[in-house]
C-alpha positions as CSV (number, residue, x, y, z in Angstrom):
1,X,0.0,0.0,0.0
2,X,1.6,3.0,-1.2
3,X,1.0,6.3,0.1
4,X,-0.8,9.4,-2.2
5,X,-2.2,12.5,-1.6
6,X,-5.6,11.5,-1.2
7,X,-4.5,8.4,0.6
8,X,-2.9,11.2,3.1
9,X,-6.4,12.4,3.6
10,X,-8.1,9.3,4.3
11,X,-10.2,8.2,7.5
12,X,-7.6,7.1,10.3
13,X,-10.2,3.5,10.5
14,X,-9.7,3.1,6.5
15,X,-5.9,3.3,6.9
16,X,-6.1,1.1,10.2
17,X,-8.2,-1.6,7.9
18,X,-5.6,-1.0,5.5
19,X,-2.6,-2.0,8.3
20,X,-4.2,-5.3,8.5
21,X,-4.6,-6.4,5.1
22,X,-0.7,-5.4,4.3
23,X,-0.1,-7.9,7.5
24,X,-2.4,-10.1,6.0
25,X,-0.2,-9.7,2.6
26,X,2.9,-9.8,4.5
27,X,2.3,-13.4,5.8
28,X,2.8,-14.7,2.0
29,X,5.7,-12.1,1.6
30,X,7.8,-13.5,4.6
31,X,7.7,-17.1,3.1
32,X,9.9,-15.8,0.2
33,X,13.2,-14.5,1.9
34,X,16.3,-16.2,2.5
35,X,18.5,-16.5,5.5
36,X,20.9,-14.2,5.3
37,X,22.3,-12.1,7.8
38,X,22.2,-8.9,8.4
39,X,21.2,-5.3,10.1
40,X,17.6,-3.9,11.2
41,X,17.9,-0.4,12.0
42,X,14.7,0.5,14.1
43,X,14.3,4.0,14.8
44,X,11.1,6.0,16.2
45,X,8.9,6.7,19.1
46,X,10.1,6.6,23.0
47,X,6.9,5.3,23.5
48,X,7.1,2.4,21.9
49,X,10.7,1.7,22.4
50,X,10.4,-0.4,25.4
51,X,8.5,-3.5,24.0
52,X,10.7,-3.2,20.5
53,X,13.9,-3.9,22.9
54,X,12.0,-7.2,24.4
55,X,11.0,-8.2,21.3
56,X,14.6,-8.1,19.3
57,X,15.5,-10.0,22.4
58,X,13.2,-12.4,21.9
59,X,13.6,-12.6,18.8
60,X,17.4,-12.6,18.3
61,X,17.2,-15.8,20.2
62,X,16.1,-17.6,17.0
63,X,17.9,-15.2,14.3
64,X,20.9,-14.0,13.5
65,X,19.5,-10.2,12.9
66,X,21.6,-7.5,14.9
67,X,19.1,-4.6,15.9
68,X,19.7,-1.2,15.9
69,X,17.1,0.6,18.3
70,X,17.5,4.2,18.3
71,X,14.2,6.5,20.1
72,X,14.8,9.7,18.5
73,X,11.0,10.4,18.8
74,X,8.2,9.2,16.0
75,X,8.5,12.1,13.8
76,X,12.1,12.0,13.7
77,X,12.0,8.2,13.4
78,X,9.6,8.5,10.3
79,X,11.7,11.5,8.8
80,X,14.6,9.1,9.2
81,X,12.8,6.2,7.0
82,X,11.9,8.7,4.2
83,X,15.9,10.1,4.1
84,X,16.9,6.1,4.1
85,X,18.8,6.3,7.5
86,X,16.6,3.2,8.9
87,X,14.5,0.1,7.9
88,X,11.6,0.8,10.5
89,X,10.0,3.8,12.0
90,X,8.0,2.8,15.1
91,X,5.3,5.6,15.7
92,X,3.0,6.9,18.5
93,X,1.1,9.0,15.7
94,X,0.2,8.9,12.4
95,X,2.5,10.2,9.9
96,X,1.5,13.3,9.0
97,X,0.3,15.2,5.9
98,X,4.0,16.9,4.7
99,X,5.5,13.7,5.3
100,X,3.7,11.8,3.1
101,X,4.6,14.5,0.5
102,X,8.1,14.4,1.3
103,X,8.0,11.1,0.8
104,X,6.1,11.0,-2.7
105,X,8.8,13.4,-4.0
106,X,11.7,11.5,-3.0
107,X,9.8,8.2,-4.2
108,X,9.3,6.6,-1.4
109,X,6.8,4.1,-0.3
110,X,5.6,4.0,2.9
111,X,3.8,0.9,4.0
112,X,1.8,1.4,7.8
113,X,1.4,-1.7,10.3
114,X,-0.8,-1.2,13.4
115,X,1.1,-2.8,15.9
116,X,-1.5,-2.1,19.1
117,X,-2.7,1.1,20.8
118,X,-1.8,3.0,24.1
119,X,-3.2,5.8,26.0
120,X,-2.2,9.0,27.5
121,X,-2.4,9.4,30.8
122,X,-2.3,12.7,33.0
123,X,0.0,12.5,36.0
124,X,0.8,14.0,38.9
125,X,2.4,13.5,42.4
126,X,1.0,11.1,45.0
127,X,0.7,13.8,47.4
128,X,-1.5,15.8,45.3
129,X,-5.1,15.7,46.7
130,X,-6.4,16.0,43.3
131,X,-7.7,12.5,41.9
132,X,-9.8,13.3,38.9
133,X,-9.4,15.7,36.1
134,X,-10.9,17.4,32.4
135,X,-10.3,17.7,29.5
136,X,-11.2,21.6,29.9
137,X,-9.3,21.6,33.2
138,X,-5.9,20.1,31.1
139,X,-6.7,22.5,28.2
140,X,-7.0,25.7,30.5
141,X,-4.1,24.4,32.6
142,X,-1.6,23.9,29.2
143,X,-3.2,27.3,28.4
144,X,-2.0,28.9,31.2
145,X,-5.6,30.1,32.1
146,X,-5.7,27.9,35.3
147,X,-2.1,28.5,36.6
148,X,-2.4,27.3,40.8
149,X,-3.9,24.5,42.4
150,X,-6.3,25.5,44.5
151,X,-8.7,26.8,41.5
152,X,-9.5,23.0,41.0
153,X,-9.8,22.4,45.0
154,X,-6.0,21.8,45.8
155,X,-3.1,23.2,47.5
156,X,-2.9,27.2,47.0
157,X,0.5,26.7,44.9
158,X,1.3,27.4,41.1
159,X,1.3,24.7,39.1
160,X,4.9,23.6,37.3
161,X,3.4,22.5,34.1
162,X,5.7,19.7,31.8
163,X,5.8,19.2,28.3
164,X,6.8,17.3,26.0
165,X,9.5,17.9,23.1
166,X,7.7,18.8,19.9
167,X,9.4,15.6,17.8
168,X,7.4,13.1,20.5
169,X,4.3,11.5,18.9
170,X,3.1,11.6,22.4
171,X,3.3,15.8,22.1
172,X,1.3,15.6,18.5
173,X,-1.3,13.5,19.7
174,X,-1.9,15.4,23.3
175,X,-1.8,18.8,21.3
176,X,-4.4,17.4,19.0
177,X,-6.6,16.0,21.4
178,X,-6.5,18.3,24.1
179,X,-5.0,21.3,22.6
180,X,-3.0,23.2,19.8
181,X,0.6,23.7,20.8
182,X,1.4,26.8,23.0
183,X,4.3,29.2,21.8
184,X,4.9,30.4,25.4
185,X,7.0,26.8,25.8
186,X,9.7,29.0,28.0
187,X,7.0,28.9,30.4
188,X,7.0,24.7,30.9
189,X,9.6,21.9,32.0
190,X,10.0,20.3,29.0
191,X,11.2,16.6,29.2
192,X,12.2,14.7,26.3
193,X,10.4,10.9,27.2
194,X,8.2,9.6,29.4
195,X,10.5,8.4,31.7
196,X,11.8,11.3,32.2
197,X,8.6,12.9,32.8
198,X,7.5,10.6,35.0
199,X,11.3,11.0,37.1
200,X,11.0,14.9,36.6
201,X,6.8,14.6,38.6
202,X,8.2,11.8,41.2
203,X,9.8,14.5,42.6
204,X,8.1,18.1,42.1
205,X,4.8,17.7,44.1
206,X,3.1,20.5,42.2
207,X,3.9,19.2,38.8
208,X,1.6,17.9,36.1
209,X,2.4,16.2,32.9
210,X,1.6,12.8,30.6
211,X,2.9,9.9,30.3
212,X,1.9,6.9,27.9
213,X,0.0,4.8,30.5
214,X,2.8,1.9,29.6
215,X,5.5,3.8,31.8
216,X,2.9,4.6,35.0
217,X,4.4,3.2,38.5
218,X,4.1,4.0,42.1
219,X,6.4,7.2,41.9
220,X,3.2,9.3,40.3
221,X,-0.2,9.1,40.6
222,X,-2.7,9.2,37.3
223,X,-5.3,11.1,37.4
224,X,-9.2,10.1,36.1
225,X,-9.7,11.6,32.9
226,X,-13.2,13.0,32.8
227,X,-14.2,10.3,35.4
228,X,-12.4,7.0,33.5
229,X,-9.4,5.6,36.0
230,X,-7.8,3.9,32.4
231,X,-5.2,2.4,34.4
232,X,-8.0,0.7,36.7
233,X,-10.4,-0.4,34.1
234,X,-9.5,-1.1,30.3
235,X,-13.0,-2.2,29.4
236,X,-13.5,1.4,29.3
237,X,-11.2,1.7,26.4
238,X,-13.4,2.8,23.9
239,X,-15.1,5.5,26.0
240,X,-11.5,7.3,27.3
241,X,-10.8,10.4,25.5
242,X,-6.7,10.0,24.9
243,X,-6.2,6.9,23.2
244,X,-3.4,6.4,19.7
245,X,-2.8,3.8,17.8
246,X,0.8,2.5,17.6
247,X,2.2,2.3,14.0
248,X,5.1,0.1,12.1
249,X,6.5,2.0,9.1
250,X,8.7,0.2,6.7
251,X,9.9,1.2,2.8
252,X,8.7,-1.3,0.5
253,X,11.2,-1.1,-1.8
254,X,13.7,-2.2,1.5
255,X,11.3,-4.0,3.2
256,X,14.0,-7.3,3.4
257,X,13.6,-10.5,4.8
258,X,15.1,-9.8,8.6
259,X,12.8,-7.1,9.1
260,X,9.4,-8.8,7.3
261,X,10.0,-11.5,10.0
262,X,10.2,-9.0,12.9
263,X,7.2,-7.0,11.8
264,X,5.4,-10.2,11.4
265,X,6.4,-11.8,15.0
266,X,5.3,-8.2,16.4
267,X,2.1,-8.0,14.8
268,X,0.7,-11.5,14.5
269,X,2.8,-14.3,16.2
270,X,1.0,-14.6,19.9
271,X,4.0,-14.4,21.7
272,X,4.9,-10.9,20.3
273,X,0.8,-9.7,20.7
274,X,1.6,-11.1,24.5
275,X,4.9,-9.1,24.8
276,X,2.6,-6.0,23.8
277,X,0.2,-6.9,26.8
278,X,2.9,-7.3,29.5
279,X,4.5,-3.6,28.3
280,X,1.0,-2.1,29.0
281,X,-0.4,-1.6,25.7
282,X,-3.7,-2.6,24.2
283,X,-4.0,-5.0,21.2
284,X,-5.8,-4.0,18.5
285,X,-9.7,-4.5,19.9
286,X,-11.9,-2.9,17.1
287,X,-10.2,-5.1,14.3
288,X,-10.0,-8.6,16.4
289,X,-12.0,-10.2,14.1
290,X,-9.5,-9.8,11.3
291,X,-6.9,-10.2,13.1
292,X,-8.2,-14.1,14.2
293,X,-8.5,-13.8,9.8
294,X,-4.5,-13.2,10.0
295,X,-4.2,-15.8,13.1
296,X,-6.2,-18.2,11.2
297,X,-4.0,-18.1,7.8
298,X,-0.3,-18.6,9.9
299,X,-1.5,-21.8,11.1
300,X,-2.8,-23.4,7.7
């Protein structure tokens, strides 16, 4: 599936259905390669980084593939694909519209595999007596409209807002769904990953950031988002309000062997799906159904 102009525009479930029949596609493709050895350059999203490292482990144990994981942040990582500086770009966001025309005039052709989906979760320190939180409350906050605590019933102390670097997939997606970016940045701790958002919080009680909810631990406390505790109850997936969709990006025209196999143990083998469980993501609920299809046709 190569990507065009209009395809740029198309409906993020259309290009979602469109990530599982390439894996569908890819199951024939991967039967074709040969053996020989050689180097996977992964670069991309922090995000996503943590349960590509577990799976190259696992599987390096039966290959001879030597990865190269680099977390430069998803845009970066998918500007690095299009220049030809790595095989995959792993992606907390969808690649956006001046990509996909950078990569059309350099001929490239970008082919998308939905590898699971995460969510976004505010954060703050445990000793914070606020449990529960908007979406107006975030957007006024990151505005700098609400700027202490005790406007939403907390302590009477300003509020040391964090941010995210703009190349983060986990930025683009918070800025689209809660808010366009600010320009008054100088104003805000910016961190560059989650962990180090969620180090910077651990230990600034009147700080408030996000965090994919993959990294959360005892050192912060999440907050409800408009009522849902995400980290509580994922049967409420569909209803909570930050949510992405996690992406594999490959070149077709240098989509080898080594790298088919990895994309295909990620996003179909069950061991790889369970590797994405343990990490804290979500598989990919709204397209089970074809996804059993995919299970269905790697056993036959």
């Amino acid at each position: 599936m190569e990507f065009s102009a209009k395809e740029g525009d198309m409906k993020p479930s259309t290009l979602r259905m469109k990530c599982v029949i390439a894996a569908i596609s890819l199951m024939a493709l991967v039967q074709c390669g040969n053996n020989e050895k050689t180097t996977v350059r992964i670069y991309g999203s922090t995000t996503i980084e943590p349960i590509i490292k577990r799976a190259t482990q696992e599987y390096g144990r039966r290959s001879n593939t030597h990865f190269v994981i680099n977390a430069v942040g998803s845009k970066s990582g998918i500007d690095s694909l299009i220049e030809g500086a790595c095989d995959i770009a792993i992606s907390s966001m969808e690649i956006a519209p001046e990509q996909i025309t950078r990569a059309k005039e350099k001929a490239v052709s970008l082919k998308p595999f939905l590898l699971g989906y995460d969510v976004i979760v505010p954060i703050v320190h445990p000793s914070n007596p606020i449990s529960d939180i908007t979406c107006d409350q975030l957007k006024e906050i990151y505005a700098g409209l609400i700027h202490r605590w005790s406007a939403m019933g907390g302590a009477d102390t300003v509020i040391d807002v964090v941010e995210r670097a703009v190349s983060s997939g986990t930025y683009c997606v918070w800025h689209h769904d809660v808010m366009p970016p600010q320009e008054k940045a100088d104003s805000f701790t910016v961190r560059a990953s989650n962990s180090a958002v969620l180090a910077y919080i651990a230990e600034h009680t009147n700080a408030i950031g996000y965090i994919s909810a993959a990294y959360l631990n005892p050192e912060v406390k999440p907050l409800k988002l408009n009522g849902i505790a995400i980290a509580e109850n994922d049967s409420l997936l569909s209803e909570y309000h930050l949510k992405r969709p996690l992406f594999l990006y490959v070149n077709e025209e240098r989509f080898n062997q080594a790298a088919k196999s990895l994309v295909m143990f990620l996003i179909i083998n069950e061991q790889g799906r369970k590797l994405l469980r343990e990490e804290g993501f979500f598989s990919s609920f709204t397209l089970a159904p074809l996804y059993n299809a995919v299970e269905r046709m790697s056993k036959r």
